[in-house]
C-alpha positions in Angstrom: -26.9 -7.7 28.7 -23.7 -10.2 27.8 -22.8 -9.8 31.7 -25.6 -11.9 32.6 -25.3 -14.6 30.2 -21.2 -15.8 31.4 -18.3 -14.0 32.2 -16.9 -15.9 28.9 -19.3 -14.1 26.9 -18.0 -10.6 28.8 -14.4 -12.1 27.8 -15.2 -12.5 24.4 -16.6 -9.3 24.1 -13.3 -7.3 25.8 -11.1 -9.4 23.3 -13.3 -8.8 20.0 -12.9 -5.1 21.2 -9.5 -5.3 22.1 -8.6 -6.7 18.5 -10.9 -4.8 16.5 -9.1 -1.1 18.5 -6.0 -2.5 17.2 -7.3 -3.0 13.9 -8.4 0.0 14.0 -5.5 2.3 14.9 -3.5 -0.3 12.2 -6.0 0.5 10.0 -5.5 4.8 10.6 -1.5 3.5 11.0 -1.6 2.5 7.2 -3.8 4.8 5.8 -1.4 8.0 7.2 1.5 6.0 6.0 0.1 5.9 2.7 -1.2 9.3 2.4 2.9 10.0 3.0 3.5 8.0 0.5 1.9 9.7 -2.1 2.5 13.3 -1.2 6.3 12.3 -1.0 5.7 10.3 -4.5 4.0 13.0 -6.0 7.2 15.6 -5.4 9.4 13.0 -6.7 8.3 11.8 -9.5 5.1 13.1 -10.2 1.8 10.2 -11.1 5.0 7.5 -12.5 5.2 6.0 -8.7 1.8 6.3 -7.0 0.0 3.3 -7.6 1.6 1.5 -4.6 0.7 4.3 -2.0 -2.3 4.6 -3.6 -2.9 0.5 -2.9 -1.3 0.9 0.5 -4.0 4.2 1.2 -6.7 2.5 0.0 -6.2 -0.4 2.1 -5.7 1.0 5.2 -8.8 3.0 4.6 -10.8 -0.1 4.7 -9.1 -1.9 7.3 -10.0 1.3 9.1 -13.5 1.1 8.7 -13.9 -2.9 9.3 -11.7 -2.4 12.6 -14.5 0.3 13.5 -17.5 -1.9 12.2 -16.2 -4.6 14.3 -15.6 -2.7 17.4 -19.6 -1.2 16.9 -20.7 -4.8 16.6 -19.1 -6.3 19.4 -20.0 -2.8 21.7 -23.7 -2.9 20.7 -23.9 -7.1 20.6 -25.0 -7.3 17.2 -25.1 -10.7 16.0 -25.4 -10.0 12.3 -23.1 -7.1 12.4 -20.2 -9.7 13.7 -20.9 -12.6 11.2 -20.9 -9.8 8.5 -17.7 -8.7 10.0 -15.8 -12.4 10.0 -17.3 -12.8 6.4 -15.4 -9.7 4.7 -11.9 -10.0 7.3 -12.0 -13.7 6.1 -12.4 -12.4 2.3 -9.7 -10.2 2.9 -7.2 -12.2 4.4 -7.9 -14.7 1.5 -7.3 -11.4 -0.8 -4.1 -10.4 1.6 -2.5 -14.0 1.0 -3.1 -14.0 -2.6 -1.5 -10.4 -3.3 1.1 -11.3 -0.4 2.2 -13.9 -3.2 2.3 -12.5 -6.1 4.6 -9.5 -4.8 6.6 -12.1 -3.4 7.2 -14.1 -6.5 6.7 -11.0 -9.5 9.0 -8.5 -7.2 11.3 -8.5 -9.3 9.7 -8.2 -12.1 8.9 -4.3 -11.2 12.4 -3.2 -12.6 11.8 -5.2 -15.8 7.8 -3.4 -16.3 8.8 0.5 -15.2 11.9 0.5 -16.8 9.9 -0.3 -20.3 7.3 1.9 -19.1 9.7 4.8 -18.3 11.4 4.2 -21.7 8.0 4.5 -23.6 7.9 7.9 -22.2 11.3 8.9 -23.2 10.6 7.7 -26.6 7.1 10.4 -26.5 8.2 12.8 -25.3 10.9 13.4 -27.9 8.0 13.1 -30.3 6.0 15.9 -28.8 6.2 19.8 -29.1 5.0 22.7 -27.0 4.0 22.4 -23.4 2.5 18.8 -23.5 6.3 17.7 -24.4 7.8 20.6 -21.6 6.0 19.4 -19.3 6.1 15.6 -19.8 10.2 16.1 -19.8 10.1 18.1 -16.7 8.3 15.0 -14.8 10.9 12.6 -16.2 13.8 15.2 -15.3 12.6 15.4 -11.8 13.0 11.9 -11.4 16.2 11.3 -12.7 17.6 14.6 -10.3 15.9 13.0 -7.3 16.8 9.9 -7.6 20.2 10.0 -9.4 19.5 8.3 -12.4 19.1 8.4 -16.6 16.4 6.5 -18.2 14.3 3.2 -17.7 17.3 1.0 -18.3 20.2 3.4 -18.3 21.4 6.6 -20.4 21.0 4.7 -23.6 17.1 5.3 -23.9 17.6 8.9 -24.6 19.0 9.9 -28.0 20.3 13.2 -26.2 21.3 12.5 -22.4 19.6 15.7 -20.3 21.1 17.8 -18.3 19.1 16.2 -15.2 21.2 12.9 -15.7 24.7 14.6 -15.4 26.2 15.2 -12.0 27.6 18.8 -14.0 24.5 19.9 -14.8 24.9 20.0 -18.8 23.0 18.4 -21.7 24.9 15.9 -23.5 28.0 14.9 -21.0 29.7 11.9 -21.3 29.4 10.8 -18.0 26.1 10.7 -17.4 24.0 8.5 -14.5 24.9 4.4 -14.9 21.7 3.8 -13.0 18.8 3.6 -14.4 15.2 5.0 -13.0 13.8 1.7 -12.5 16.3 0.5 -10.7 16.5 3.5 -8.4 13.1 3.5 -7.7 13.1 -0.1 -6.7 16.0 0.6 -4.4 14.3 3.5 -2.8 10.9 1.5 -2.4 12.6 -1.4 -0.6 12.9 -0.6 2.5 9.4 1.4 2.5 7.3 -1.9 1.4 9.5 -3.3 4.0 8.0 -1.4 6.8 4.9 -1.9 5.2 4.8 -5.6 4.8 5.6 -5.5 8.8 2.4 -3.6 9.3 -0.1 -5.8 7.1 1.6 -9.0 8.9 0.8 -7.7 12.2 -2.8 -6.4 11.2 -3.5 -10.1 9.5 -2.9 -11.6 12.6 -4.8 -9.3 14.7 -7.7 -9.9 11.5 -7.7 -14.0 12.5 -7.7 -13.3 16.3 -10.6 -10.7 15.2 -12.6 -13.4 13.3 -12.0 -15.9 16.0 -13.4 -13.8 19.0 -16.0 -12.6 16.7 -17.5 -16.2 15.7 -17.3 -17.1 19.1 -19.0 -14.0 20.3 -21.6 -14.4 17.4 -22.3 -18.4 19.0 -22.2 -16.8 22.2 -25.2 -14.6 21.5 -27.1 -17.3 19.8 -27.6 -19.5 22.8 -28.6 -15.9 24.8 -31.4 -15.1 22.2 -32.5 -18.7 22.4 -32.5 -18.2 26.3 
């Protein structure tokens, strides 16, 4: 037993615990978060805005399972469970930095790539017939009525504005949305990646203090086995 090697080692293993719970319940935090992300995506505008919850759900997940590995490791004193454990939370902070900057510095880029994107599917739809194009113009009409808005860009991408762009309800009006649907769903996402950066800062620092105890834990149980 750890008791009997030093009440450090006991320390170590309360703190590697400790971290790993709150990894853990960060990791179920972010998952949930996401899952409400893309049910609330999905009503709104269908599979246009679900690769970020999607990312956000997927990552949570596995910081979820890591925070559990870890707390296993630490509980049952595994030394190779723990170093395993360090090795992937150091890969994915590594991974976390990286993606950290590249939202940071392509952010605004987003506008620029859905609004083509969205306009690309203007364009096909009024190409297709039947229920392939009735469908596809319902998704892109659901958008536009929840968030307010008329195209990618602006009303300009359609050759006939919808109905779902005017605040009067009718095809064609000459005062249709200004804003366009890449815009609106940047605005709408701000404050949600917001609240979600918070989160992954918090967990990356809880992920270090993780590693830390866990190396040190590792070290610890290295000299006992030696013993």
């Amino acid at each position: 037993d750890l008791m009997g090697l030093s009440c450090g080692g006991s320390c170590l293993k309360c703190l590697v615990m400790f971290f790993n719970s709150i990894v853990f319940i960060g990791g179920g935090i972010c998952t949930g978060f996401g899952i409400y992300l893309l049910v609330k995506a999905n009503q709104s505008a269908g599979a246009v805005a679900l690769t970020l919850p999607g990312f956000i759900t997927g990552f949570g997940s596995l910081i979820f399972v890591l925070g559990f590995l870890g707390c296993f490791g630490a509980c049952y004193e595994n030394r190779c469970m723990l170093l395993t454990f360090a090795g992937v939370i150091s890969v994915l902070i590594v991974s976390e930095f990286i993606c950290g900057i590249l939202i940071f510095v392509y952010r605004h880029k987003f506008v620029e790539y859905a609004a083509e994107g969205l306009r690309h599917q203007i364009e096909y739809s009024e190409t297709l017939t039947g229920s392939e194009g009735t469908d596809l113009k319902k998704a892109l009409d659901k958008i536009q009525e929840e968030l307010d808005c008329c195209g990618g860009n602006g009303p300009s991408d359609w050759t006939v504005v919808p109905a779902s762009c005017c605040s009067n309800g009718k095809k064609g009006c000459k005062t249709p949305h200004t804003t366009g649907c890449a815009q609106a769903m940047y605005e709408k996402m701000k404050g949600e990646a917001l609240a979600c950066g918070i989160i992954l800062v918090i967990i990356c620092l809880l992920q270090i203090g993780a590693i830390i105890c866990a190396c040190c834990l590792a070290n610890k149980l290295k000299g006992y086995e030696k013993v």
